[in-house]
C-alpha positions in Angstrom: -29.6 -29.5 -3.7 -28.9 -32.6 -2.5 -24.8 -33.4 -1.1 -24.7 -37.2 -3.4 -25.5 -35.3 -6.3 -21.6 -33.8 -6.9 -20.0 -37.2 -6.5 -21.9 -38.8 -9.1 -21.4 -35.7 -11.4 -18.0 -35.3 -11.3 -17.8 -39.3 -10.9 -15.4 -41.0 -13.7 -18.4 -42.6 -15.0 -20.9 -39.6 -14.6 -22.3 -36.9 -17.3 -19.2 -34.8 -17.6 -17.3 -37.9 -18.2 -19.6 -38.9 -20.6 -19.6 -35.6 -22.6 -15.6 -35.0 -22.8 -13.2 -37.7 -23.9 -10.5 -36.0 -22.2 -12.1 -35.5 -18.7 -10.7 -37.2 -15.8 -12.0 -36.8 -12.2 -9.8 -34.5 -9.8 -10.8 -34.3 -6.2 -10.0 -31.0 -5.4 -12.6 -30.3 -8.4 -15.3 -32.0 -6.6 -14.4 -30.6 -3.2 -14.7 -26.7 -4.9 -17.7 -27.5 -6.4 -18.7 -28.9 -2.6 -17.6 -25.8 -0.6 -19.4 -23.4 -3.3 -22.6 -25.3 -2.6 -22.2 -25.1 1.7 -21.4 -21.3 0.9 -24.8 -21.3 -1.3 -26.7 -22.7 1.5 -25.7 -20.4 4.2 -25.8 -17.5 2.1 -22.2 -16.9 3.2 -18.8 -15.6 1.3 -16.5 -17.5 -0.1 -12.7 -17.6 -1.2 -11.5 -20.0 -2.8 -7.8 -20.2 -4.8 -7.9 -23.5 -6.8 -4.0 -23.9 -8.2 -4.0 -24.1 -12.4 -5.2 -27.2 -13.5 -8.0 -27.7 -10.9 -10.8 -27.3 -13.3 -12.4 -23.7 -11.2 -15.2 -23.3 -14.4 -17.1 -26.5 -13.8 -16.5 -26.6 -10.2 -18.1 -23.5 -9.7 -21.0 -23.9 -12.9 -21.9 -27.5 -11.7 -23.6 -26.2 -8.1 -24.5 -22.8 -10.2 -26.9 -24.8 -12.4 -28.1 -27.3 -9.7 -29.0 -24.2 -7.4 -31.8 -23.2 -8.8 -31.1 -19.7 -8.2 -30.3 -16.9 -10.2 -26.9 -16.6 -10.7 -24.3 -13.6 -12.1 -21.0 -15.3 -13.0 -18.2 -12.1 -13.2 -14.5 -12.4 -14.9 -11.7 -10.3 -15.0 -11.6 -10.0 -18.7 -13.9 -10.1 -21.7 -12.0 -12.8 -23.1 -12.9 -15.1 -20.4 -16.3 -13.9 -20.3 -16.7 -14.6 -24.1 -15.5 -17.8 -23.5 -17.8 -19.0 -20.7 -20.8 -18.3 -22.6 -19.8 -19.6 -26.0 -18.2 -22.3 -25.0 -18.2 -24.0 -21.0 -22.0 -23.0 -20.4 -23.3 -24.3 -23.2 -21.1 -27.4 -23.3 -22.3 -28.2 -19.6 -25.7 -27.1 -19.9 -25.6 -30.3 -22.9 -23.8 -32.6 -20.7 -26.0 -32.3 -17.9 -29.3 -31.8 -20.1 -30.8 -28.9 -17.6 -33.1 -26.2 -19.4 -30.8 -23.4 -18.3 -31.1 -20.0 -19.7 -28.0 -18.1 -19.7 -27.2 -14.3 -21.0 -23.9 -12.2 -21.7 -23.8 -9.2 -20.4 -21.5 -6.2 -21.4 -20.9 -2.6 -20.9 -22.9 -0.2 -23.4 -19.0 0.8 -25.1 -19.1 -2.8 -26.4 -22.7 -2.7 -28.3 -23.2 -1.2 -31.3 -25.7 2.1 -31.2 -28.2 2.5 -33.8 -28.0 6.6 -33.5 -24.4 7.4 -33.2 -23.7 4.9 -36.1 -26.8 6.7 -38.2 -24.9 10.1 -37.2 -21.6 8.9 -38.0 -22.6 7.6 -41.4 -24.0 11.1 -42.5 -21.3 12.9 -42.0 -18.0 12.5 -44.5 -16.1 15.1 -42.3 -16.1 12.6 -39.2 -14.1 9.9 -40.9 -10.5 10.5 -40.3 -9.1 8.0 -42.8 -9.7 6.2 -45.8 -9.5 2.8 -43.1 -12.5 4.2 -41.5 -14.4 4.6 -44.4 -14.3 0.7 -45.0 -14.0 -0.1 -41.2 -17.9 1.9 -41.0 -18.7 -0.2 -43.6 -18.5 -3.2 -42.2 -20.2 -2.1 -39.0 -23.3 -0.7 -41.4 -23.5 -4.5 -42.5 -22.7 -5.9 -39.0 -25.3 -3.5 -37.2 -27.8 -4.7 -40.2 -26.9 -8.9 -39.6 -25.9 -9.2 -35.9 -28.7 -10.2 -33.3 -26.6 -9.1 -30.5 -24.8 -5.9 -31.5 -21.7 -6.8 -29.7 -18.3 -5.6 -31.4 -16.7 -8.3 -30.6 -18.1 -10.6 -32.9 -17.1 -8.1 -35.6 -13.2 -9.4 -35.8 -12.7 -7.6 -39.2 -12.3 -4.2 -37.2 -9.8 -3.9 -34.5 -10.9 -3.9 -31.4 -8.7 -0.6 -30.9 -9.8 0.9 -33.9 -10.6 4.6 -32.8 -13.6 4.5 -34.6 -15.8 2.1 -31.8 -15.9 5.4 -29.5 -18.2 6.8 -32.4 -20.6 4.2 -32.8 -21.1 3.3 -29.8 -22.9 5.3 -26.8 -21.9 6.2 -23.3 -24.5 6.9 -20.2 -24.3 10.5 -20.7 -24.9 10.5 -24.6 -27.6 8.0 -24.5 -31.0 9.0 -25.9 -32.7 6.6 -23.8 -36.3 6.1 -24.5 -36.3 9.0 -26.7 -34.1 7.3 -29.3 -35.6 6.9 -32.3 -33.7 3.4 -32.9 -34.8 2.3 -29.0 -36.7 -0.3 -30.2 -33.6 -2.0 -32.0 -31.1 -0.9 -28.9 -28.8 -3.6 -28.3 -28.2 -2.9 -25.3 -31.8 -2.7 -24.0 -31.6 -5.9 -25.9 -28.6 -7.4 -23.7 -30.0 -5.7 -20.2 -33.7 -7.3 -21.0 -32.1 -11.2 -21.6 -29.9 -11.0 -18.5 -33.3 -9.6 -16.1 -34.9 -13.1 -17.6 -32.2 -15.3 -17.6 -31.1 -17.6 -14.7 -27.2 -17.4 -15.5 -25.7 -14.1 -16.4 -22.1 -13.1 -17.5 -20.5 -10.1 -16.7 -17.0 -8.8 -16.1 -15.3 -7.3 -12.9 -15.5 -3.5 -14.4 -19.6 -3.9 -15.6 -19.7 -5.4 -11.8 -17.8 -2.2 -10.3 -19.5 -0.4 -12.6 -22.9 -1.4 -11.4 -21.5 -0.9 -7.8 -20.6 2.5 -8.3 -23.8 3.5 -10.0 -25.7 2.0 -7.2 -23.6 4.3 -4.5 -25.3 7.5 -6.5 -29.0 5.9 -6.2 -28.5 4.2 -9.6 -30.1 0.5 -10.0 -30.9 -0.8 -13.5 -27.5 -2.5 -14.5 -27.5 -5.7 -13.3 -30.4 -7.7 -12.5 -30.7 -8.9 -8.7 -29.4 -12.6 -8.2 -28.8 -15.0 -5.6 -24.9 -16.3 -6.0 -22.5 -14.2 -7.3 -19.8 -15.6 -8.6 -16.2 -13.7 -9.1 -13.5 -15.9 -11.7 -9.9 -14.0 -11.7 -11.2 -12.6 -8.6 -7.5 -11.2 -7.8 -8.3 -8.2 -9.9 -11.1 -7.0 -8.0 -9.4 -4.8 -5.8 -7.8 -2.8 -8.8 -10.6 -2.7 -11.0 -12.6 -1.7 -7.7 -10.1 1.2 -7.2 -10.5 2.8 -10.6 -14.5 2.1 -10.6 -15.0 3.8 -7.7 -12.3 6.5 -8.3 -13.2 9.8 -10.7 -10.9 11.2 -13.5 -11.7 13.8 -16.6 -9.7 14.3 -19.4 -8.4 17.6 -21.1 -10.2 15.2 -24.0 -13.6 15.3 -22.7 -13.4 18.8 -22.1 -12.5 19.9 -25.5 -15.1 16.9 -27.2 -17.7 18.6 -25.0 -16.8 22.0 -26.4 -16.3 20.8 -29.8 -20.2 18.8 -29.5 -21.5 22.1 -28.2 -20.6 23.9 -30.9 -22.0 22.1 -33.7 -25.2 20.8 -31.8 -25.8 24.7 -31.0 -25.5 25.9 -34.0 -27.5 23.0 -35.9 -30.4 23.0 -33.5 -30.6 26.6 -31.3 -28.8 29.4 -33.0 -30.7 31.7 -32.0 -29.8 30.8 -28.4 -26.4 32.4 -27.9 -22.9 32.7 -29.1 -22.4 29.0 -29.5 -19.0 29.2 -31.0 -17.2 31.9 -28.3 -19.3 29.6 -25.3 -16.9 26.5 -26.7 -14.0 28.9 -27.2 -14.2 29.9 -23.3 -14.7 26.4 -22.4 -11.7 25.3 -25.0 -9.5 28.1 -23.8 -10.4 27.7 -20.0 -9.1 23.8 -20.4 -6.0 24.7 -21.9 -4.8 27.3 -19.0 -5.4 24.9 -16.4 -3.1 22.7 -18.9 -0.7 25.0 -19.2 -0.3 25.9 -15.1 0.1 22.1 -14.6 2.9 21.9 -17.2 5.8 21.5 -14.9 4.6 18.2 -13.9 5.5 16.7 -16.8 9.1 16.9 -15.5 7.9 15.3 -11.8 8.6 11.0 -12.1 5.7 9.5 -13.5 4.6 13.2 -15.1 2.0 13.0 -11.9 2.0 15.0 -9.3 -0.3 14.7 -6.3 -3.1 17.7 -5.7 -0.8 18.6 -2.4 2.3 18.5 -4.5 1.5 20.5 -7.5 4.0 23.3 -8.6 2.1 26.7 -8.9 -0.1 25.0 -7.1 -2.2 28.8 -6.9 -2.2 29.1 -10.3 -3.5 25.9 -11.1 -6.6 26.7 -8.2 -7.2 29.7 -10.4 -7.3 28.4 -13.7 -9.2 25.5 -12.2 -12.1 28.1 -10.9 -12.0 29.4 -14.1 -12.8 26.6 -16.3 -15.5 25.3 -13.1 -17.1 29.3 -14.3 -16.9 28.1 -18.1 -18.7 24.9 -17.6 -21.1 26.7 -15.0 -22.1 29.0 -17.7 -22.6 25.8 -20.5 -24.7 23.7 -18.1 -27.0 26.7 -17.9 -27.8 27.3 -21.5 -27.7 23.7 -22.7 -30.0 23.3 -19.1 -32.2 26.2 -21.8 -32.5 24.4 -24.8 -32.2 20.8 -24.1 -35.5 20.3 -25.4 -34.8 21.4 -28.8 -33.0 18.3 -29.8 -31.7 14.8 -28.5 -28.4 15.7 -29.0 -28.0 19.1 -26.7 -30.0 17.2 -24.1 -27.1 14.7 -24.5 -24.7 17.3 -24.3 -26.2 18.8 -21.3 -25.9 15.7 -19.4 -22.4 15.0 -20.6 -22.2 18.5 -19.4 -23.2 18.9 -16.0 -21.5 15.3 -15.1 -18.2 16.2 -16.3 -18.3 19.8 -14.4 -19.8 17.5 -11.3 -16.7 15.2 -11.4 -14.3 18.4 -12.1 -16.1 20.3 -8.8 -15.8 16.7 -6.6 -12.5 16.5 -7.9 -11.6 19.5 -6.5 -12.9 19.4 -2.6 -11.4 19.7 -0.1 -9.9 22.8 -0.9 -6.5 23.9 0.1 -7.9 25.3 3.2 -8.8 22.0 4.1 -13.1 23.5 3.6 -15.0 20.3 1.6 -18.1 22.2 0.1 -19.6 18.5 -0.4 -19.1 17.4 3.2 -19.0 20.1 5.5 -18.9 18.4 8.9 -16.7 16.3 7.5 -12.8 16.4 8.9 -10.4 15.8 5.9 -8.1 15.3 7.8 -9.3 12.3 9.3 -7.8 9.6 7.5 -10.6 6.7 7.6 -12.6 4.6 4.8 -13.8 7.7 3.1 -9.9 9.2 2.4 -8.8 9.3 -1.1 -6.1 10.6 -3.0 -6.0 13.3 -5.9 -3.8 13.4 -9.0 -2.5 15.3 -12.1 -1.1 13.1 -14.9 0.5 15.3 -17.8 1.4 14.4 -20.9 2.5 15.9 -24.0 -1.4 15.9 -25.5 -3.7 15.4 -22.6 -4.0 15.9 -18.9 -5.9 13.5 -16.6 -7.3 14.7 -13.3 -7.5 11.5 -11.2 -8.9 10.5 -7.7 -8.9 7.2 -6.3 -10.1 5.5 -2.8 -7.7 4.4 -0.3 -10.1 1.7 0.4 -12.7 -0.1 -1.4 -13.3 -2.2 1.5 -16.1 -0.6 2.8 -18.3 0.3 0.1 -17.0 -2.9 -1.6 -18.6 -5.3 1.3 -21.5 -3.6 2.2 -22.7 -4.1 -1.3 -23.6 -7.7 -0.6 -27.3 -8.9 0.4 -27.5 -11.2 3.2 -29.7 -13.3 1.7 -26.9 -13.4 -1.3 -24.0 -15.9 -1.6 -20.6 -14.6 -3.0 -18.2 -16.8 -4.1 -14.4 -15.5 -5.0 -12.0 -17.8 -7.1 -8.6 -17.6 -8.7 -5.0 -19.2 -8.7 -3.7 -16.3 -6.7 -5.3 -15.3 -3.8 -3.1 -16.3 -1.0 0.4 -15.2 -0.1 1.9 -18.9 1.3 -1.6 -19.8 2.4 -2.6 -16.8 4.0 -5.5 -14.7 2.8 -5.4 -11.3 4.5 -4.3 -9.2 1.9 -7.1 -10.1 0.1 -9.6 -10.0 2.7 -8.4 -6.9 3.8 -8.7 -5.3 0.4 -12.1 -6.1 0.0 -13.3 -5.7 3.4 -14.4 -9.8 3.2 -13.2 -10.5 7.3 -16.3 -13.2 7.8 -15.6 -15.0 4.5 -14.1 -18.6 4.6 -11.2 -19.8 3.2 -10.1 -22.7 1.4 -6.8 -23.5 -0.6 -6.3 -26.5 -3.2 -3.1 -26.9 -4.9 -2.8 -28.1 -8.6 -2.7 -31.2 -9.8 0.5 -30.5 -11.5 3.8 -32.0 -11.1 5.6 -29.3 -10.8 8.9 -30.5 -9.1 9.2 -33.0 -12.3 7.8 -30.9 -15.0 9.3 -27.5 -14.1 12.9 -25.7 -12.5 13.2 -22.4 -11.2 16.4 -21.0 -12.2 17.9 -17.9 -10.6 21.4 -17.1 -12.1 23.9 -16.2 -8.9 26.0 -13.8 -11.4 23.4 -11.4 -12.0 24.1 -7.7 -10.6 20.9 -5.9 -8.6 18.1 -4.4 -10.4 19.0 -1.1 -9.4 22.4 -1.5 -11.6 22.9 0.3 -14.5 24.0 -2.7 -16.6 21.6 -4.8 -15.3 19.5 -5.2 -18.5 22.7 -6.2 -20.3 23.5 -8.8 -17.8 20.3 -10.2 -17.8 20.2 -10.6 -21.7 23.4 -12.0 -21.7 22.6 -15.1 -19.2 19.2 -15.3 -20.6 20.3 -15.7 -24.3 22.6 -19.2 -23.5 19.0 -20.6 -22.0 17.3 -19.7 -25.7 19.4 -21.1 -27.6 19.3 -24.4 -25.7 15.5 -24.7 -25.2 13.3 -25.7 -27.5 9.6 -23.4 -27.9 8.4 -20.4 -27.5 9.7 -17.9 -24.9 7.9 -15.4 -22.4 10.1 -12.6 -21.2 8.0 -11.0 -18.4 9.1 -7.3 -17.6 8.2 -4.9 -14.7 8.2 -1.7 -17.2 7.4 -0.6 -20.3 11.1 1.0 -20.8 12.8 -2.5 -19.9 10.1 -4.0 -22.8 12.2 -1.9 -25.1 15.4 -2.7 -23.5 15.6 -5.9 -23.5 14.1 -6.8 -27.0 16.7 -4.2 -28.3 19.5 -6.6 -26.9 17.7 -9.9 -27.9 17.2 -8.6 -31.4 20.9 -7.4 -30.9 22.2 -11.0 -30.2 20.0 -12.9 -32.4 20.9 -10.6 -35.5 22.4 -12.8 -38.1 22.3 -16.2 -36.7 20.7 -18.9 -39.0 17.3 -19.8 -37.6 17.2 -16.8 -35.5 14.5 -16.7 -32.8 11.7 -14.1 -33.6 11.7 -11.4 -31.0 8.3 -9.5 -30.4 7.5 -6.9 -28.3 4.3 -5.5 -26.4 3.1 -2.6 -28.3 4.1 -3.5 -32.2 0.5 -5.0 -32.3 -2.4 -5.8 -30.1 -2.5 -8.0 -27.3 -4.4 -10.7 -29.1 -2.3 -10.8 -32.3 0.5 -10.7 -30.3 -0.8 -13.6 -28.7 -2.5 -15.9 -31.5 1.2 -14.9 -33.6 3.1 -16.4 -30.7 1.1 -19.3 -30.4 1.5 -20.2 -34.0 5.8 -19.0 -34.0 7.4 -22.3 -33.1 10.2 -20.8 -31.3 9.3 -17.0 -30.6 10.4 -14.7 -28.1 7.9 -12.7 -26.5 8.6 -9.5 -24.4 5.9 -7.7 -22.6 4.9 -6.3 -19.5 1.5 -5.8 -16.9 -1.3 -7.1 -18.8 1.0 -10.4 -20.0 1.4 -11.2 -16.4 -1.7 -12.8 -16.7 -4.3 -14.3 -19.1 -2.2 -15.8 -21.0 -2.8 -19.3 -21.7 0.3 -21.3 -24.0 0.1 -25.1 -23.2 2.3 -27.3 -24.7 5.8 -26.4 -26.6 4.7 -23.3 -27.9 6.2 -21.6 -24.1 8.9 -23.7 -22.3 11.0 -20.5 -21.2 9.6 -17.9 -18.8 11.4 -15.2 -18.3 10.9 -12.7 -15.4 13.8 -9.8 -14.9 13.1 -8.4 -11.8 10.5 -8.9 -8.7 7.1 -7.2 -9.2 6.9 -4.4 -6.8 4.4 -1.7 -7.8 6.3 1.4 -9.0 6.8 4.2 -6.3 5.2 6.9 -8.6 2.2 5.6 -8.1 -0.1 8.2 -6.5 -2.3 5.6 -5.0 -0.2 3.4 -3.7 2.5 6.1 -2.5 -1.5 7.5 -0.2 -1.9 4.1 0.5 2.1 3.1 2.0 1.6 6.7 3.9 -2.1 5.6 5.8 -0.4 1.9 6.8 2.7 4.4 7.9 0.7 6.6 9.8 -1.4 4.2 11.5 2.2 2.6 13.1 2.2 -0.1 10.6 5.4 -1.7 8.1 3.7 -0.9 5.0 6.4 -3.2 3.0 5.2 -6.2 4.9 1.3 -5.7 5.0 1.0 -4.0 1.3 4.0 -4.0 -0.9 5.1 -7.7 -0.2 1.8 -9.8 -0.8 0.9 -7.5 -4.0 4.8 -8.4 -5.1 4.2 -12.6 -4.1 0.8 -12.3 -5.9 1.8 -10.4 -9.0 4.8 -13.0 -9.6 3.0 -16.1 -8.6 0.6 -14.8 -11.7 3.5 -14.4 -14.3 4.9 -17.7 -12.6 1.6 -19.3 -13.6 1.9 -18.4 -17.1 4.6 -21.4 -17.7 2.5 -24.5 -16.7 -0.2 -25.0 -18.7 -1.5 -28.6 -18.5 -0.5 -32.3 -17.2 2.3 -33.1 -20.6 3.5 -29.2 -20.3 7.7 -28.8 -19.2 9.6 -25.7 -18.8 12.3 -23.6 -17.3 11.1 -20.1 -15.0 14.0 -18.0 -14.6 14.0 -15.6 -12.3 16.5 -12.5 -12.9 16.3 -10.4 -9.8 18.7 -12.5 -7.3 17.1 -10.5 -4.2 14.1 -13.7 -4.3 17.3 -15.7 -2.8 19.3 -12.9 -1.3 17.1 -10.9 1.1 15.5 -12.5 3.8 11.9 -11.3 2.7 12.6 -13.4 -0.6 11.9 -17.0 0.9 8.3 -15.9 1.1 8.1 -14.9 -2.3 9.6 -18.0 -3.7 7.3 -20.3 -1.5 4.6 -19.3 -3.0 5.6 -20.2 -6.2 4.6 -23.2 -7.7 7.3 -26.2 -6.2 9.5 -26.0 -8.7 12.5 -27.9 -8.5 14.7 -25.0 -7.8 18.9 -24.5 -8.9 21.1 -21.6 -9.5 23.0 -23.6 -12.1 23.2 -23.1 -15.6 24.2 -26.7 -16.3 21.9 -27.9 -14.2 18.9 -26.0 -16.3 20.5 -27.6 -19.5 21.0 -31.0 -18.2 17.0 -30.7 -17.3 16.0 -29.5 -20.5 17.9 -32.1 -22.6 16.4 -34.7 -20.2 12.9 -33.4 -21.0 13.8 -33.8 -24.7 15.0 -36.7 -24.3 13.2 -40.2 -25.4 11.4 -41.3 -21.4 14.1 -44.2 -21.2 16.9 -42.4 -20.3 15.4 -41.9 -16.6 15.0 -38.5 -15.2 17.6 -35.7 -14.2 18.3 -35.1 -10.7 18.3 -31.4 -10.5 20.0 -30.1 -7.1 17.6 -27.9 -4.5 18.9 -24.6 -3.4 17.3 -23.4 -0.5 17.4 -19.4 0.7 
């Protein structure tokens, strides 16, 4: 690859020009695209946050396709996954007239099996509604039509819809070669294109995935490549945490006793008692249920594996069911052979009682029948943290990493480039969070701000009469100055909350103050519906109100006057329940650091800088981000947090959000607003 070749590509005059009307050159573009292709060369690491705006996809595809290499492109979501293959690759593979091949690349839950769907479709009992009975339906036809298999393109099912997890395999129920359909397998299919194609897609959890197979001697995911490329790359250290983590439901227990059962007595009879060996196994999952049932009333209904109540109980009930799936895995281990689906069922049943025994070292003695010489109480990169959630159907047993660092960066060829790219990497310009997270200490850094105008086309607003967070009425404050700003701003509105209770809260009072008011605003609320119609409803609502929380932090793309209002009520600290991050808070302790500066701050300044982003879409965009939680001025700790916001012009004026707002609405003559800076 040759250094004059980016100028003249991303040139006003070049092919990209040439292919989009709407492209104009932006030199932090061509710079990106310049520091991927030194990081390519080297074979080094890269991390790169490009403000919103900067064009990341093409700066990152243009040196991708000029490379020559082999290259695995991985995003945080399968909506932007979806997106780079059916739209930006082949747009810029046509604008820059290369012969590239590219492939999309999911995990097997997203494919449609041949087998399961057969199975489902011949038995009537399995259908649990007279909406399946269509929804299978259309899958028969879709399965029968579709080249690729992926559910996705099927949008006449929701993507939710229960019945997915019954047509679709997982690694343990997977025929493999002995499928009679495994000639048609999709995902064979999808796995087969991205081994011969020189672009492949992925996501962060197929990535982790693939990781995380690899660390138990497992290598036919993902085909070997030569950049590696990771889009919303600030999720990788929480979709690393759960990858490499272990959990197993009270669910899978009693699906695997339930599957054991009717395989048994359909293909082995003769073998045993099929139905008492599923009763003991049944039975044995709901003790342990049943001694873990005070946590329910613990915050969070979790309870850490040192703080469970009857905590001996729990150990006993917990042998017990280890004994009940001892005794399954030997006589499905007998007849395996008999049939596909009790081989299935006894690999589905010696992982599960694999992850329950791992789950369960070291013992309360402190003995770790896995690792023997191994001290637990040595708190390095191998420490992890064990959890009970309960809930008034299921329980979860959980364990998670204290650090993915490690395993995450010896994962890495040196002969291999990785490249790591989002808006919100840095907190103020510094990067060692995120390095530290991943274990990435030799990467380089670079930072390029947006394009944006941001002190003309936005105001942060954070109202000076608004009580703490921790204040009873603080909800009812924060609806009360937020509903003066709705009524005076024109679009859509994004109210951004740090729980799911204050989702409820504070649509109840919206609703509340709306209710009969001519033109009222439309108030929605996370949960009513899926994410996406959620979305695509707002997007069409002139003037909705949208209230959600985590996953609308982020992703969610509104240009124009469909979102002017952003709406945040209090600063995004992770919630103290958290078993994980509680382990995690304790190890910084321990080790004589101020785990509220090194952990809980940056995750805070990168969380909010994401909901932050959500406001600003494009070069014509305008809008108002109120902020409700007045410790962002207030504490001392708060100027960081607010600097690495986008430069807002900033007030803690009412009027002076009006006067900006009317300005903005205004026709351009009139001259712009002076709106007065309030520094912390």
């Amino acid at each position: 690859m040759f250094q004059q070749e980016l100028p003249d590509i991303f040139a006003s005059d070049g092919p990209l020009a040439a292919a989009s009307p709407t492209y104009r050159t932006r030199p932090a573009q061509l710079q990106l695209a310049q520091a991927i292709e030194t990081a390519l060369d080297k074979h080094g690491v890269l991390i790169a946050e490009a403000g919103t705006g900067t064009g990341k996809t093409w700066a990152y595809l243009v040196p991708a396709f000029l490379s020559g290499v082999k290259v695995l492109v991985s995003t945080g979501t399968r909506t932007l996954q979806d997106q780079l293959f059916r739209r930006d690759l082949p747009r810029l593979r046509k604008a820059l007239a290369l012969p590239i091949t590219i492939a999309l690349l999911k995990g097997r839950g997203n494919y449609v099996c041949h087998f399961h769907l057969e199975r489902l479709s011949g038995d009537d009992r399995a259908l649990k509604s007279r909406s399946e009975v269509g929804q299978l339906r259309k899958i028969q036809v879709f399965a029968q039509q579709s080249s690729s298999g992926d559910r996705s393109e099927l949008v006449s099912v929701p993507e939710e819809a229960d019945i997915w997890n019954r047509v679709t395999s997982t690694r343990e129920n997977c025929l493999g070669q002995e499928c009679p359909h495994v000639r048609d397998c999709f995902v064979l299919k999808a796995r087969k294109q991205a081994q011969e194609a020189d672009l492949v897609v992925v996501n962060h959890a197929l990535f982790m995935a693939d990781l995380a197979l690899r660390e138990e001697g497992i290598t036919d995911l993902l085909p070997t490549v030569d950049l590696v490329v990771f889009d919303e790359a600030h999720q990788l250290p929480d979709v690393a945490t759960r990858f490499l983590g272990n959990s197993v439901s009270s669910h899978q227990l009693l699906d695997l006793a339930r599957g054991m059962e009717a395989a048994g007595l359909a293909h082995a009879r003769e073998a045993t008692n099929w139905t008492e060996l599923a009763r003991t196994v049944e039975q044995a999952t709901r003790d342990l249920r049943l001694s873990a049932a005070l946590v329910e009333r613990m915050p969070g209904h979790k309870a850490t594996f040192d703080n469970i109540p009857n905590a001996e109980e729990f150990d006993k009930q917990l042998g017990g069911l280890l004994a009940a799936l001892d005794r399954s895995c030997q006589l499905l281990d007998v007849v395996a052979e008999k049939h596909p689906d009790l081989a299935a069922l006894a690999r589905t049943a010696l992982d599960i009682r694999a992850r329950l025994f791992k789950w369960s070292q070291p013992d309360r003695q402190g003995h770790h029948a896995l690792a023997p010489d191994v001290d637990d109480g040595e708190q390095g990169d191998d420490a992890a943290v064990r959890w009970i959630e309960q809930g008034s159907t299921h329980m979860r047993l959980h364990s998670a990493p204290l650090s993915v660092a490690r395993v995450f960066s010896r994962y890495r060829r040196k002969d291999q480039a990785w490249v790591f790219t989002s808006a919100t990497l840095s907190v103020k310009g510094d990067f060692g969070h995120f390095q530290r997270q991943l274990g990435l200490w030799d990467a380089d850094t670079a930072r390029w701000e947006s394009p944006f105008d941001y002190a003309s086309q936005g105001v942060l607003y954070v109202p000076r009469q608004l009580p703490l967070p921790s204040a009873p009425n603080f909800n009812e404050k924060f609806v009360e100055l937020l509903v003066p700003l709705l009524q005076n701003t024109p679009g859509g509105a994004l109210v951004l909350c740090t729980t799911l209770r204050a989702v409820d809260r504070i649509a109840d009072l919206l609703s509340e103050a709306f209710e009969g008011q001519a033109g009222a605003r439309a108030v929605m609320r996370q949960g009513e519906s899926s994410r996406g119609a959620l979305l695509e409803k707002f997007r069409t609502t002139s003037n909705a109100v949208l209230v959600g929380s985590a996953s609308f932090w982020e992703g969610v793309d509104v240009p124009g006057d469909a979102l002017t209002l952003v709406a945040i009520d209090k600063l995004p600290f992770a919630p103290p329940d958290d078993p994980v991050l509680e382990a995690r808070l304790k190890l910084c302790r321990d080790k004589g650091g101020n785990p509220f500066m090194e952990y809980q701050l940056p995750q805070a300044a990168i969380t909010l800088k994401q909901g932050a982003g959500r406001l600003i879409r494009s070069e014509s965009d305008w809008g108002v981000l109120m902020v409700g939680d007045t410790r962002i001025v207030d504490k001392p700790y708060g100027r960081l947090l607010w600097r690495g916001l986008p430069p807002f012009a900033r007030t803690r004026e009412l009027s002076a959000v009006l006067d900006f707002c009317k300005n903005k609405q205004a026709p351009k003559e009139t001259g712009p607003v002076q709106v007065e800076q309030h520094e912390a």
